[in-house]
VODRENKE-491428 format. One line per 2 residues: for each residue x, y, z of C-alpha. Coordinates in nm, 3 decimals, always signed. Each point is the difference from the previous one (the first is absolute). Layout:
residues N
X:Y:Z  ... .
//
This chain:
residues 456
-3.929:+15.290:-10.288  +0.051:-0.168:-0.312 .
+0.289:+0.020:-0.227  -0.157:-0.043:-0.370 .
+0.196:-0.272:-0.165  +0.199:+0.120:-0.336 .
-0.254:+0.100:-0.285  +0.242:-0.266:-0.253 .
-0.107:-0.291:+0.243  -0.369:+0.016:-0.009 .
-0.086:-0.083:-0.362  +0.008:-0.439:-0.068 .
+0.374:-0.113:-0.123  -0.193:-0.244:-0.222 .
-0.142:+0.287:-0.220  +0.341:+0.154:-0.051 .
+0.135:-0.373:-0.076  -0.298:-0.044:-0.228 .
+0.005:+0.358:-0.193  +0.390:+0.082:+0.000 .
-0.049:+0.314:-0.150  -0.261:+0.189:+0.138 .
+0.148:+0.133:+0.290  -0.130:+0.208:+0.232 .
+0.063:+0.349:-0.043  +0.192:+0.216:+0.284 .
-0.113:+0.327:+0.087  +0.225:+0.284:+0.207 .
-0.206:-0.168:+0.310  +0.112:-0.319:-0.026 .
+0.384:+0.109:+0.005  +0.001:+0.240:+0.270 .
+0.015:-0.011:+0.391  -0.013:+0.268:+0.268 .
+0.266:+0.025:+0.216  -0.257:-0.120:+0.278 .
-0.102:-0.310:-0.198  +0.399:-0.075:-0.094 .
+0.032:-0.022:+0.400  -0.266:-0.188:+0.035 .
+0.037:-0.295:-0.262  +0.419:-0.015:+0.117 .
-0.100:-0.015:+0.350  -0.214:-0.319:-0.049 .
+0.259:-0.148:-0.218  +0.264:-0.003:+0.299 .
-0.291:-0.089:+0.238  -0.125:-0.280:-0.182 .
+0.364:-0.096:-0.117  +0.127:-0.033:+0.406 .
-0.277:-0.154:+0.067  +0.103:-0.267:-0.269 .
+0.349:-0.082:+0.098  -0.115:-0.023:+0.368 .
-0.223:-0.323:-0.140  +0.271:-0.137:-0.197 .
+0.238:+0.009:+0.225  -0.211:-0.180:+0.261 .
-0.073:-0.242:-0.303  +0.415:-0.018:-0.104 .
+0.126:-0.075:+0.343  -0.159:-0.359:-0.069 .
+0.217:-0.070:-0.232  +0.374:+0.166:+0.082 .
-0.053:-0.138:+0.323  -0.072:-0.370:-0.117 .
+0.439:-0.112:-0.001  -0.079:+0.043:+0.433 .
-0.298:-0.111:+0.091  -0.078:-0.293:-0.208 .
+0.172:-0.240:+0.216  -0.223:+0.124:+0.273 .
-0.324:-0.133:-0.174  +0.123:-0.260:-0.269 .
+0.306:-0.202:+0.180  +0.201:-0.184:-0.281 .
+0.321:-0.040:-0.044  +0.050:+0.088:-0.354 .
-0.034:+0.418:-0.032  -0.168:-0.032:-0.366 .
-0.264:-0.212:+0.145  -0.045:+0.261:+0.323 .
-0.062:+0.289:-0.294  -0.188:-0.217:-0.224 .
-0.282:-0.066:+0.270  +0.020:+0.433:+0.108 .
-0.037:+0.066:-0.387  -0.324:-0.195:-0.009 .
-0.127:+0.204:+0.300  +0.106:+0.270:-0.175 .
-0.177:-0.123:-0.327  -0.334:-0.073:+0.228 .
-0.045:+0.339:+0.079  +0.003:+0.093:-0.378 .
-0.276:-0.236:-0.016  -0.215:+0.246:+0.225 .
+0.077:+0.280:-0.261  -0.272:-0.029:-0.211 .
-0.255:-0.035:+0.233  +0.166:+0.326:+0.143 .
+0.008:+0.140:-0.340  -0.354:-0.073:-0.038 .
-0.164:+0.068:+0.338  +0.234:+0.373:+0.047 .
-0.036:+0.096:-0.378  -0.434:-0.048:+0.106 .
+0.017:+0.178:+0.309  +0.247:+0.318:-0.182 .
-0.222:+0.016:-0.312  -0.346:-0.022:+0.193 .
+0.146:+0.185:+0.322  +0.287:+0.177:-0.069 .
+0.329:-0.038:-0.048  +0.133:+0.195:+0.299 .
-0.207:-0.258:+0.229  +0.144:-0.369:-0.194 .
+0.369:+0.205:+0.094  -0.123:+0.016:+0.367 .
-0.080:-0.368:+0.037  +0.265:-0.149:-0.202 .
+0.281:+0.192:+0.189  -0.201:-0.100:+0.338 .
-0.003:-0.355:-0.121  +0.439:-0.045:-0.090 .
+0.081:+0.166:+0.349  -0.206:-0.273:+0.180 .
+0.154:-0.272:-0.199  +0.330:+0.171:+0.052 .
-0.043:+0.018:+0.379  -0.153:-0.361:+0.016 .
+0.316:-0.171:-0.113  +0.226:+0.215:+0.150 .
-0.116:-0.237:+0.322  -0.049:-0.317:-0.150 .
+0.153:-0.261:+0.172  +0.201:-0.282:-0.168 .
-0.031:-0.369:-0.094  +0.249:-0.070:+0.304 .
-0.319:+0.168:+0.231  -0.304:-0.138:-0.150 .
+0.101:-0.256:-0.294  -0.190:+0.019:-0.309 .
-0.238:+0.293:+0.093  +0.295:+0.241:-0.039 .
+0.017:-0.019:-0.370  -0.379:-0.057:-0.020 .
-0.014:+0.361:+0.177  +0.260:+0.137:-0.197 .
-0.162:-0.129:-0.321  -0.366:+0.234:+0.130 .
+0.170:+0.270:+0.033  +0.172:+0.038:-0.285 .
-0.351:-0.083:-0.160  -0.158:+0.270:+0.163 .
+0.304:+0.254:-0.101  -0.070:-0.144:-0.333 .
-0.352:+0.109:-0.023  +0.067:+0.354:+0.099 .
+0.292:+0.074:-0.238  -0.195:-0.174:-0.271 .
-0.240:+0.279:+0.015  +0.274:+0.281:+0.109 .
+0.164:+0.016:-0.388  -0.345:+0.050:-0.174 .
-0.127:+0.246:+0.221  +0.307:+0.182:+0.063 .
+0.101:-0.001:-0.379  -0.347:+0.151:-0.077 .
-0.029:+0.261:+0.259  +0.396:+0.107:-0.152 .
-0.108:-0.001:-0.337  -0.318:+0.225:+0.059 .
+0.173:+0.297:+0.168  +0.317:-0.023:-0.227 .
+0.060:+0.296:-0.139  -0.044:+0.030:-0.366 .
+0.299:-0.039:-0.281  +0.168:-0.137:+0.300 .
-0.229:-0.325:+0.118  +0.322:-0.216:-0.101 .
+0.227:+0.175:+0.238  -0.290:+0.036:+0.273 .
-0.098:-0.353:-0.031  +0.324:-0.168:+0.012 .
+0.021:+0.119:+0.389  -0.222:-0.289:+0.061 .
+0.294:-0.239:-0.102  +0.270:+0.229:+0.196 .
-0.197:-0.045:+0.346  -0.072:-0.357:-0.092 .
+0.402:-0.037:-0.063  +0.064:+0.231:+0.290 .
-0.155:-0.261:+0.223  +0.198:-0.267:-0.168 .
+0.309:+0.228:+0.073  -0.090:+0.076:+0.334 .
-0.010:-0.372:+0.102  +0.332:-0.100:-0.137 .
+0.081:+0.326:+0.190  -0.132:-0.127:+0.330 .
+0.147:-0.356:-0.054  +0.337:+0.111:-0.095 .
+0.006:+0.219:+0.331  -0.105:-0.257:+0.192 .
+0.286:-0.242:-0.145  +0.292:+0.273:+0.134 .
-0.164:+0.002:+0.324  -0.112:-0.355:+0.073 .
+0.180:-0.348:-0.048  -0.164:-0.232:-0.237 .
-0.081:-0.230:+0.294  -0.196:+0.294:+0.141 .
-0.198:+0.098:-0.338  -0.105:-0.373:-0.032 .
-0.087:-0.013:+0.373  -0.202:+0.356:+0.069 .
+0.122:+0.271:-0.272  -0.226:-0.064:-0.224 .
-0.298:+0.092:+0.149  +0.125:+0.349:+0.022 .
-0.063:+0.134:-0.364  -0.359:-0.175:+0.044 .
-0.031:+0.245:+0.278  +0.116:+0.301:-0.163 .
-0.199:-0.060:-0.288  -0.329:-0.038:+0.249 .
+0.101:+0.348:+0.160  +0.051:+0.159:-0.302 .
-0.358:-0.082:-0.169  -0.127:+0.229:+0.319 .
+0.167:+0.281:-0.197  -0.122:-0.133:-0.333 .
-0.381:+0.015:+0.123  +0.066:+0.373:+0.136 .
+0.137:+0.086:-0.363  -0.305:-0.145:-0.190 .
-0.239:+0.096:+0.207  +0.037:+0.328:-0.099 .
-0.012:-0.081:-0.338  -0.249:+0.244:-0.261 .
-0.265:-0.300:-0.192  +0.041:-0.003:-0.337 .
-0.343:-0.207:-0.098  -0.280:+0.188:-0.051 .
-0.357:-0.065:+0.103  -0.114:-0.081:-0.329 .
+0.240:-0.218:-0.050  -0.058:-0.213:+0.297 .
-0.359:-0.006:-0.027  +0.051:-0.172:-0.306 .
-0.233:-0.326:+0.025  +0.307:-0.160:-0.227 .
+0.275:+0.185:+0.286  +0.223:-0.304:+0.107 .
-0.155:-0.279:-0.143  +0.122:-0.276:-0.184 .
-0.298:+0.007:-0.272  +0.097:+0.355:-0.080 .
+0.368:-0.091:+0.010  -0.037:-0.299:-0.234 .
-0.309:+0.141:-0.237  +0.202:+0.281:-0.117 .
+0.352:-0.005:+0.051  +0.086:-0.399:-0.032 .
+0.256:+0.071:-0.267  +0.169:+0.297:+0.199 .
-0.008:-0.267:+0.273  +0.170:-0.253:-0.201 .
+0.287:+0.208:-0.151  +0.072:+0.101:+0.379 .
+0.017:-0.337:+0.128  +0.235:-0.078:-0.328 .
+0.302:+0.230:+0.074  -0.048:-0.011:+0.373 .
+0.090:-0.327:+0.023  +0.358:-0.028:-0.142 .
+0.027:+0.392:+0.160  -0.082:-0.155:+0.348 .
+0.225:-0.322:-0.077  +0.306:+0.193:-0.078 .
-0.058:+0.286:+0.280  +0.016:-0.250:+0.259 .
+0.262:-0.170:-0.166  +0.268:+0.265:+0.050 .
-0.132:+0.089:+0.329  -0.134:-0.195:+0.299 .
+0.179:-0.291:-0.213  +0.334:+0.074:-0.102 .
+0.126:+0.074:+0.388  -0.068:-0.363:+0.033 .
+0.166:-0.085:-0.356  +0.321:+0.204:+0.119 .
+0.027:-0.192:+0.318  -0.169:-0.357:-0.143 .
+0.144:-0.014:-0.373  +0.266:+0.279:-0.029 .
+0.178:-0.134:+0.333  +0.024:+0.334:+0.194 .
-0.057:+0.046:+0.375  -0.312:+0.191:+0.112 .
+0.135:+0.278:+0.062  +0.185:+0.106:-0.304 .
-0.334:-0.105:-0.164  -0.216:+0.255:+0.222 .
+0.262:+0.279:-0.066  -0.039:-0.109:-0.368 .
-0.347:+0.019:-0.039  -0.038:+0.359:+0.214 .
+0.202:+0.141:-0.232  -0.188:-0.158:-0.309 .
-0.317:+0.091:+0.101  +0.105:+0.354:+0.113 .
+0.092:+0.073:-0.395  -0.365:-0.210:-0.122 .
-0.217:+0.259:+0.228  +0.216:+0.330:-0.164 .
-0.052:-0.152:-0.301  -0.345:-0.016:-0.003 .
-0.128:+0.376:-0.012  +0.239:+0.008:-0.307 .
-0.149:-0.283:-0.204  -0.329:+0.159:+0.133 .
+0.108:+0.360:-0.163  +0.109:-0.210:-0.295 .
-0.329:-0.148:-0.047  -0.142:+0.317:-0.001 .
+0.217:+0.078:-0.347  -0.036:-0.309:-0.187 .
-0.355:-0.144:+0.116  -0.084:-0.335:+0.268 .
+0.019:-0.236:-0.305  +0.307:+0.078:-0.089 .
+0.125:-0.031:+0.317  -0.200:-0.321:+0.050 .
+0.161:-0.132:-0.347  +0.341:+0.069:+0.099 .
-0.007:-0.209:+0.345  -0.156:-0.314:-0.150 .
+0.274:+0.053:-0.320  +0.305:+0.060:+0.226 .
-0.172:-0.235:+0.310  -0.019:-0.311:-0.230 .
+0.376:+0.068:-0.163  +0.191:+0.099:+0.306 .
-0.112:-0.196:+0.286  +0.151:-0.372:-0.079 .
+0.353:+0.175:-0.025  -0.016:+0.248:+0.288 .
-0.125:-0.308:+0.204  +0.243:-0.256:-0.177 .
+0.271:+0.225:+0.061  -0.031:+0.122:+0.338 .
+0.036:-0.329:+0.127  +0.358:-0.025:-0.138 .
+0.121:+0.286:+0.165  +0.211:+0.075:+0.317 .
-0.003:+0.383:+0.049  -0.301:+0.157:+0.175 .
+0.033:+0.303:-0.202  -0.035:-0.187:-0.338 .
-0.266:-0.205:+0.161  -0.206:+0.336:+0.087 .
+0.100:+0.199:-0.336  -0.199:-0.324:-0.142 .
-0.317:+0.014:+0.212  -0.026:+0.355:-0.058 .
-0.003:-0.011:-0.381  -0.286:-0.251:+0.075 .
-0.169:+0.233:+0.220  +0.065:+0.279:-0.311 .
-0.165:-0.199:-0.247  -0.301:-0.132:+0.272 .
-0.051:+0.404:+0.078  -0.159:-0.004:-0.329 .
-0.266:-0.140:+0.164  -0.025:+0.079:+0.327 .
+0.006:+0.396:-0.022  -0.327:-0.012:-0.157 .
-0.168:-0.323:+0.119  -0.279:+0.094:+0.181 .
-0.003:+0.301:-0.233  -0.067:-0.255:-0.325 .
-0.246:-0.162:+0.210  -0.203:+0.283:+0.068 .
-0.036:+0.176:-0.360  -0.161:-0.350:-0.108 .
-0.347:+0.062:+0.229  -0.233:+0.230:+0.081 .
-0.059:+0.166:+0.334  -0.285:-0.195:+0.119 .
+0.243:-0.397:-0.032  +0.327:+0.147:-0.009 .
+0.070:-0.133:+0.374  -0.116:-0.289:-0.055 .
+0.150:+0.001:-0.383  +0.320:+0.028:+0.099 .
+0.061:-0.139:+0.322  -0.203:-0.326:-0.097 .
+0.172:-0.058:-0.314  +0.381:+0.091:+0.183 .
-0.091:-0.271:+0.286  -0.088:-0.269:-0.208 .
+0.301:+0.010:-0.214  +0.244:+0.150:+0.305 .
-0.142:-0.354:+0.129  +0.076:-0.220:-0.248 .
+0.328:+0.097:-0.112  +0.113:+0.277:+0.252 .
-0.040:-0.219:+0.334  +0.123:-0.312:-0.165 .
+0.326:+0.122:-0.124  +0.180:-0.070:+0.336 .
-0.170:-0.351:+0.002  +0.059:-0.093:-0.384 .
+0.377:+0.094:+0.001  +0.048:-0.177:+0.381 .
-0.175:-0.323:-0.138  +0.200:-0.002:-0.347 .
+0.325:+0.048:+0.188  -0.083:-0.253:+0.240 .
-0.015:-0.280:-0.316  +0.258:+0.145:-0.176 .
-0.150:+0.209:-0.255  +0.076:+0.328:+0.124 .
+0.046:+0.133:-0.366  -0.309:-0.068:-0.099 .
-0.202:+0.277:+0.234  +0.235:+0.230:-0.221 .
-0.167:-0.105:-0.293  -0.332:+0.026:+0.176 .
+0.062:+0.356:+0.045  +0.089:+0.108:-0.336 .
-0.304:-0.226:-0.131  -0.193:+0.155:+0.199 .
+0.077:+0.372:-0.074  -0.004:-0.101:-0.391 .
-0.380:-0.032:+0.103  -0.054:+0.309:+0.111 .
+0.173:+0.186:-0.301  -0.252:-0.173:-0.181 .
-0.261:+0.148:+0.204  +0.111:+0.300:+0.058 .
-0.042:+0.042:-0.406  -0.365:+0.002:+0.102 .
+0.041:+0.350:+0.182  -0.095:+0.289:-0.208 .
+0.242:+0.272:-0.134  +0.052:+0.340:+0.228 .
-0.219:+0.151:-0.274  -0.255:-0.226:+0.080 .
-0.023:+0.044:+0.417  -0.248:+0.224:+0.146 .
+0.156:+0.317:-0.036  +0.337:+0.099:-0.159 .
+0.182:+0.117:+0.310  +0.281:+0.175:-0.128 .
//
């Protein structure tokens, strides 16, 4: 059974950009739902939601775990260089993205986007499981990091195509007036699994000795995260498809040629605002529990507790910048991040580095995460409404992995390096450069009168 993807999703984005006001017209059809199909479209948001925050959390662990175990693969005796040498693992596997992006956004678009959530999901809990039982420099010498450094490229090229599938299959059965809200559960499963591995490391740190997480502990989040993508597959595999037929019999379904023939501008203006959008997302995440302990001078542990709580507020937040998004349009939205992004961030990060109290130090983060929700409620959404049915997969998750590459997996390694020489400032000004960029692009969207379908 096939779930027909949203009638306001099926008509080109570059023909509402090009013709702002012609508009297609609603009729009573397009606004109303049976109960039965109400169910239905809700029940795959949840399934293909858990089935995100499984992957992300197997994909998270990586990098909340990285304070333990890089002495175990990178012996040093200075702790910056030990995390600069994990961040560039952890930058490798962005490397993989677009190739993910590309090679899951072919196989969803030409074979269904039920079956690219299958494989990717298969793909992270092998990765997951694989270094979970890696053994360590002091075992086998330089083929420890070497192995490390595959796996995390082979986690890489599954959740490079697990954003542009799953943020397409969510945006097709979205409901209506409410694709904002709907949409923005992508980003509160994909924080969830962020949560959830703070969760599992801050746990482990009451009930093990740091000797013990840098010796064994470790592994065990690795492990959860490989038993719970089990649970993950049995949640997507009963997943309704939303592609039709039609669609994937497209000779132009997944390919590059039809991606970049018709839709290189849409493809442009993505890559434009995801960029300082990735940059600052990872910034105030997997990042800043290394900046607490690294530049702010706070022990671990306050740091994890910290950062749970931070991140607990950024996923509630998102359904309501989703809802929000809904009232006042995606550019809008989209305007006001790059606007407030490129004001706020040098003095939330100049700032938080002065200060002593944990609670000031998470009140900051979390007006961050206020101003980057923005964003992320309705990134995959944004993504989406810019390409047709038969290249949206590959639209979306292609154009996401390149830029989530270049700026997103870096950010750890840029603001190590610049530290490292002294010039830890001058990643702040990166940041806000770089999110100046994408207000300028993000100019480029059209106006909610212009999208496929007024939605209200």
């Amino acid at each position: 059974m096939t779930i027909p993807s949203s009638p306001d999703l099926c008509v080109p984005a570059n023909l509402a950009a090009d013709r702002p006001d012609e508009t297609p017209r609603m009729t009573a059809r397009d606004t109303e739902y049976t109960a039965a199909e109400r169910r239905q479209r809700i029940f795959a948001i949840v399934g293909a939601s858990s089935g995100n925050l499984v992957e992300w959390f197997d994909f998270y662990v990586y990098a909340f775990c990285a304070i333990y175990f890089a002495p175990a693969f990178f012996p040093s005796d200075d702790p910056t260089v030990q995390l600069l040498n994990t961040a560039g693992v952890f930058a490798a596997g962005f490397l993989m993205r677009p190739i993910g992006g590309w090679l899951f956004g072919r196989i969803a678009d030409k074979h269904g986007r039920k079956t690219s959530m299958l494989i990717s999901v298969l793909m992270m809990c092998a990765g997951s499981l694989a270094i979970a039982f890696l053994p360590t420099y002091e075992s086998i010498g330089v083929a420890a990091p070497a192995l490390l450094l595959l796996c995390r490229l082979f986690q890489g090229l599954s959740v490079g195509g697990e954003y542009g599938t799953t943020a397409t299959y969510m945006s097709e059965v979205a409901l209506k007036g409410k694709r904002g809200f709907f949409g923005s559960f992508q980003y509160v499963t994909l924080i969830g699994g962020q949560l959830l591995a703070v969760l599992v490391v801050v746990i482990l740190q009451n009930l093990l000795s740091t000797e013990e997480l840098r010796a064994w502990g470790w592994r065990i989040p690795f492990v959860i995260g490989a038993m719970a993508a089990v649970i993950a597959l049995l949640l997507r595999n009963s997943l309704e498809e939303t592609s039709s037929a039609e669609t994937r019999a497209n000779k132009e379904a997944g390919s590059l040629a039809g991606l970049f023939k018709h839709h290189k501008a849409a493809f442009i203006t993505v890559l434009g605002y995801t960029a300082g959008g990735s940059l600052i997302f990872y910034t105030f995440t997997t990042y800043m529990q290394k900046y607490l302990v690294n530049s702010v001078g706070m022990d671990a542990k306050t740091a994890s507790g910290i950062m749970t709580f931070a991140l607990f507020c950024y996923m509630l937040m998102q359904p309501l910048f989703g809802s929000l998004s809904d009232r006042i349009g995606r550019r809008s939205s989209m305007l006001w991040f790059g606007a407030l992004g490129a004001l706020c961030t040098l003095p939330i990060l100049m700032t938080l580095k002065t200060v002593n109290s944990p609670v000031l130090a998470g009140l900051l983060i979390i007006l961050g995460m206020a101003i980057i929700s923005f964003y992320t409620s309705i990134s995959g959404l944004v993504k989406a409404e810019m390409f047709p049915p038969e290249v949206r997969a590959l639209g979306v998750g292609l154009s996401y992995a390149i830029a989530n590459a270049m700026f997103g997996g870096t950010a750890e390694y840029v603001a190590l390096g610049l530290k490292s020489i002294g010039h830890e400032e001058a990643f702040y000004w990166y940041v806000s450069g770089m999110l100046a960029i994408g207000f300028f692009f993000s100019l480029r969207l059209p106006k909610q009168a212009a999208y496929l379908h007024h939605e209200r």
